[in-house]
C-alpha positions in Angstrom: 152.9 -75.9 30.7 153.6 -75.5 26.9 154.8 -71.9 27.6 157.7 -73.1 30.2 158.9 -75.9 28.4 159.4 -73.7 25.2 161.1 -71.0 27.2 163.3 -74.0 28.7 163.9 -75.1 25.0 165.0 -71.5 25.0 167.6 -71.9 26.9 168.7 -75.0 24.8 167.6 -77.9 26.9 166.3 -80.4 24.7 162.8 -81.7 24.6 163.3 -84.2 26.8 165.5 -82.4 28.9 162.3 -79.9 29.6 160.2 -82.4 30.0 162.0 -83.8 32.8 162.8 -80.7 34.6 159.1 -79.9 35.1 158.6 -84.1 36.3 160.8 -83.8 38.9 159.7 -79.8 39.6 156.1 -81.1 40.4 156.5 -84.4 41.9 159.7 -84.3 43.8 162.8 -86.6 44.3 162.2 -89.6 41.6 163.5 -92.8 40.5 164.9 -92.9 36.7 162.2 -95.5 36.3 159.2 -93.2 37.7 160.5 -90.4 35.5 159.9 -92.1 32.6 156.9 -94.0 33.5 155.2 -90.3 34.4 156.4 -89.2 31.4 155.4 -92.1 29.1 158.6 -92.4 27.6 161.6 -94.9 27.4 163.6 -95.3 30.0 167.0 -95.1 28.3 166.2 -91.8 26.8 165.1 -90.7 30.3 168.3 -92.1 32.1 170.6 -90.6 29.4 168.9 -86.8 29.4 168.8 -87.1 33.2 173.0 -88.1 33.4 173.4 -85.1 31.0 171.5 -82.8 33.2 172.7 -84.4 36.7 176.5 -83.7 34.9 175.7 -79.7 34.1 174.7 -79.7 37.7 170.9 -78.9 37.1 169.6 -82.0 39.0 170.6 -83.5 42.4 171.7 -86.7 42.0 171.1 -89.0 46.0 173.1 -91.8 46.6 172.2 -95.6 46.9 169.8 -97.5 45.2 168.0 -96.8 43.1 169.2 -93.2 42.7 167.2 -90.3 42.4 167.2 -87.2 41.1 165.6 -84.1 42.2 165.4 -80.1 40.8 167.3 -77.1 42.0 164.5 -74.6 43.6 163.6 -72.2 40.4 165.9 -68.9 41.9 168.8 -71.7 42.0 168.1 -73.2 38.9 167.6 -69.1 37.0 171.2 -68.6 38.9 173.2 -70.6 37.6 172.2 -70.1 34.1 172.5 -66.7 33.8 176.2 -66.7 35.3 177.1 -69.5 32.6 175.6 -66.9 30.0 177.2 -64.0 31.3 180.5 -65.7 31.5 180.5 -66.8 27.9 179.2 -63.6 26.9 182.0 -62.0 28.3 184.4 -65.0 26.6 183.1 -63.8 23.6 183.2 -60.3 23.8 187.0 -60.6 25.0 188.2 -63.5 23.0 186.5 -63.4 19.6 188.6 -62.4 16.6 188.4 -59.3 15.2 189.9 -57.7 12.2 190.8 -54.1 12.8 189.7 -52.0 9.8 191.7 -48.9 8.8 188.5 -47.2 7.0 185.3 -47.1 9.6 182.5 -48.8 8.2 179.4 -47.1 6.8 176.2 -49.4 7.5 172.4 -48.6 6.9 170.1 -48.5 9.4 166.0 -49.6 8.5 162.9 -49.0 10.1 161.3 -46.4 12.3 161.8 -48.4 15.2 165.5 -49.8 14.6 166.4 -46.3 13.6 164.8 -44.9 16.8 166.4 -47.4 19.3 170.2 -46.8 17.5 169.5 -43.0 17.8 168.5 -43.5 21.5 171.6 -46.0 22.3 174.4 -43.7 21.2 172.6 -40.7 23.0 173.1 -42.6 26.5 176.4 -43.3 25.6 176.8 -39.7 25.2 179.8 -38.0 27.3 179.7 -34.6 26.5 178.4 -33.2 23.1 175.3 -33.8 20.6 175.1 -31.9 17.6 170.9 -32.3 15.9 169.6 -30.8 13.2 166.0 -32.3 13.2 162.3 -31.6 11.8 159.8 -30.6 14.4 158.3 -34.0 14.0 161.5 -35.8 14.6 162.3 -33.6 17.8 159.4 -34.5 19.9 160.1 -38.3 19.4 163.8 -37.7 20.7 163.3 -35.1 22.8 162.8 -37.2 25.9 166.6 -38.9 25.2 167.9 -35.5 24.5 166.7 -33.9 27.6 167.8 -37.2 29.8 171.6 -36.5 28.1 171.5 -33.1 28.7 170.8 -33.9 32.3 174.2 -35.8 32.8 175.9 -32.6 31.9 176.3 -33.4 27.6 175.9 -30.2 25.6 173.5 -30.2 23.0 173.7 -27.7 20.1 170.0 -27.5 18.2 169.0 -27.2 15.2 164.9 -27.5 14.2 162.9 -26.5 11.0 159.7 -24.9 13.4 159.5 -21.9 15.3 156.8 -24.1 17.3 158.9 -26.4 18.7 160.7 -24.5 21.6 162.5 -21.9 23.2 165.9 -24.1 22.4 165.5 -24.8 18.8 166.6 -22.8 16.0 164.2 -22.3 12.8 166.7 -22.2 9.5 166.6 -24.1 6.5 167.1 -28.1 7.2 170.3 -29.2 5.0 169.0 -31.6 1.8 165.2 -29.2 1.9 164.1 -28.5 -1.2 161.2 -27.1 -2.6 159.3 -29.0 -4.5 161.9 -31.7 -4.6 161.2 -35.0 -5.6 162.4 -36.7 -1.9 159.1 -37.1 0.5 160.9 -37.8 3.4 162.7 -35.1 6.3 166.3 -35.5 6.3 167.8 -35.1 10.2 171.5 -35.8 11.3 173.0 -36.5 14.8 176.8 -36.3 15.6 177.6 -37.3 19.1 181.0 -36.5 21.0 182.3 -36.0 17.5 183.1 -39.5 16.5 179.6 -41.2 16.0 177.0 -39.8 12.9 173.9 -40.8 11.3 171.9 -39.0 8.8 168.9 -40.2 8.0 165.3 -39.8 6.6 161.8 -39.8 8.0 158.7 -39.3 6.6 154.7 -40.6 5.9 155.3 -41.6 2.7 158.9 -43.4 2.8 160.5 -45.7 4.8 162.9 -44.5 7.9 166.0 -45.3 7.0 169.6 -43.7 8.2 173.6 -43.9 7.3 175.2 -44.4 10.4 179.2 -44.5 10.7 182.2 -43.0 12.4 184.1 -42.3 9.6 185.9 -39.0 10.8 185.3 -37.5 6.8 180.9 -37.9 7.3 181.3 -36.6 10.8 183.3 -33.8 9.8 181.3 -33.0 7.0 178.2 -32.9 9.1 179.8 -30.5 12.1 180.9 -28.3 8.8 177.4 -27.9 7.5 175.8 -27.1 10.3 178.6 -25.0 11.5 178.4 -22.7 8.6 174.5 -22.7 8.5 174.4 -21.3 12.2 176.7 -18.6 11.4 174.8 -17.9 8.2 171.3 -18.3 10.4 173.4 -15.6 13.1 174.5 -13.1 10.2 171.0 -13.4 8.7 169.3 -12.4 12.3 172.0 -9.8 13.0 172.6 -7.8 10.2 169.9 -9.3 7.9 168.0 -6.2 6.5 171.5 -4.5 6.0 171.9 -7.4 3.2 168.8 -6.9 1.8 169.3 -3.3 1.6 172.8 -3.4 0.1 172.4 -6.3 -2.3 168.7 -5.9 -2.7 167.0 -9.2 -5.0 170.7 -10.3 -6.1 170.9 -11.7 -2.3 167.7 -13.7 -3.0 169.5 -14.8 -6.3 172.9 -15.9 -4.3 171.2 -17.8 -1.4 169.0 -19.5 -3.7 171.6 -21.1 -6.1 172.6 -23.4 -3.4 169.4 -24.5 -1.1 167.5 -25.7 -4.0 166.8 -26.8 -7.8 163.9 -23.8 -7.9 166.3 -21.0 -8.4 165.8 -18.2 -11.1 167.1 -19.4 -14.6 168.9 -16.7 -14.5 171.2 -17.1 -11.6 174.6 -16.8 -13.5 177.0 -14.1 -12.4 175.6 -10.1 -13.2 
């Protein structure tokens, strides 16, 4: 009993208003006077709450004396409710004001599971591209969204730190990994049909967190970086022992300068 009056107080009937509805639910058509005399209450407050109700068309009121009032069947009752909320939902959505930003806003996202549900959102909005450049440990919680996208026909370009994790991923160097860097956490980023970006961190020993926006700089940004690490992660694959031979440990020198705060000392130019 407790449990349907709080999920009628849900719904913003008042106390008394619940109580009422679930009176009349279990006994049938009743007088004002045996609704409050069941109830144990006054009768004004009975007779007012039951005008309110009888007004918002959740009771039917009978004719003659003494009137009486009786429920709408539950499916009637759930009915009408929901098309009240849907239509001021959709007086909201259409009529609310709005101030048009000319920058897109940048906004933080917190939480493994508020990061997660975002991610997944934006994937089945998806229309035809998503860029990812995850950790292993990162792809097998998304995969499942990935693959369902995928399925409606949106291309998905792949980027992973594991050779393990599949014939689709690619095993380079994850932007932001360092070696013995201080953060704890793997960085990941998702851009998706080129206008939507997060970039984010996950980890055991910090707290899930991403930097979602649209802002077209961040999302161009991103597609650069993981432009230019495929073609490096190509080059390196197709001609990679040609650049070891030709520029022998000054290549190690080079690509270390910039993936890292562990390169030589002395990594100035020869």
């Amino acid at each position: 009993m407790e449990q349907l009056l709080q999920h009628l107080r849900n719904l913003n009937f008042t106390e008394m208003e619940a109580k009422i509805m679930v009176e009349l639910a279990g006994k049938g058509p009743s007088s004002g006077y045996e609704v409050a005399k069941g109830l144990g209450v006054s009768r004004s407050n009975v007779y007012a709450a039951l005008q309110r109700l009888a007004q918002h068309g959740f009771l039917r009121r009978s004719a003659g004396e003494p009137v009486r009032y009786s429920m709408l069947k539950p499916e009637e009752l759930t009915r009408m409710i929901s098309g009240q909320v849907k239509e001021s939902l959709a007086f909201i959505e259409t009529r609310m004001p709005r101030v048009e930003s000319e920058q897109q806003p940048f906004y933080s996202v917190e939480g493994e599971r508020n990061v997660l549900e975002t991610l997944s959102r934006e994937m089945e909005r998806a229309e035809y591209e998503i860029v990812v450049d995850v950790w292993r440990e990162e792809a097998a919680l998304l995969r499942q969204g990935l693959e369902e996208a995928e399925g409606r026909g949106v291309k998905l370009l792949w980027s992973c730190m594991s050779e393990e994790a599949g014939s689709r991923f690619l095993p380079w160097l994850s932007f932001g990994h360092r070696k013995g860097g201080a953060a704890s956490g793997r960085r990941f980023s998702f851009v998706i049909d080129r206008r939507w970006c997060m970039l984010g961190m996950r980890g055991d020993d910090c707290t899930t967190q991403g930097l979602v926006t649209e802002h077209p700089v961040m999302v161009e940004l991103l597609l650069h970086h993981f432009t230019q690490e495929m073609v490096l992660y190509e080059l390196e694959q197709d001609i990679g022992e040609e650049l070891s031979e030709r520029y022998g440990p000054r290549y190690e020198r080079i690509y270390s300068k910039y993936i890292g705060p562990d390169q030589p000392k002395d990594s100035g130019r020869d």
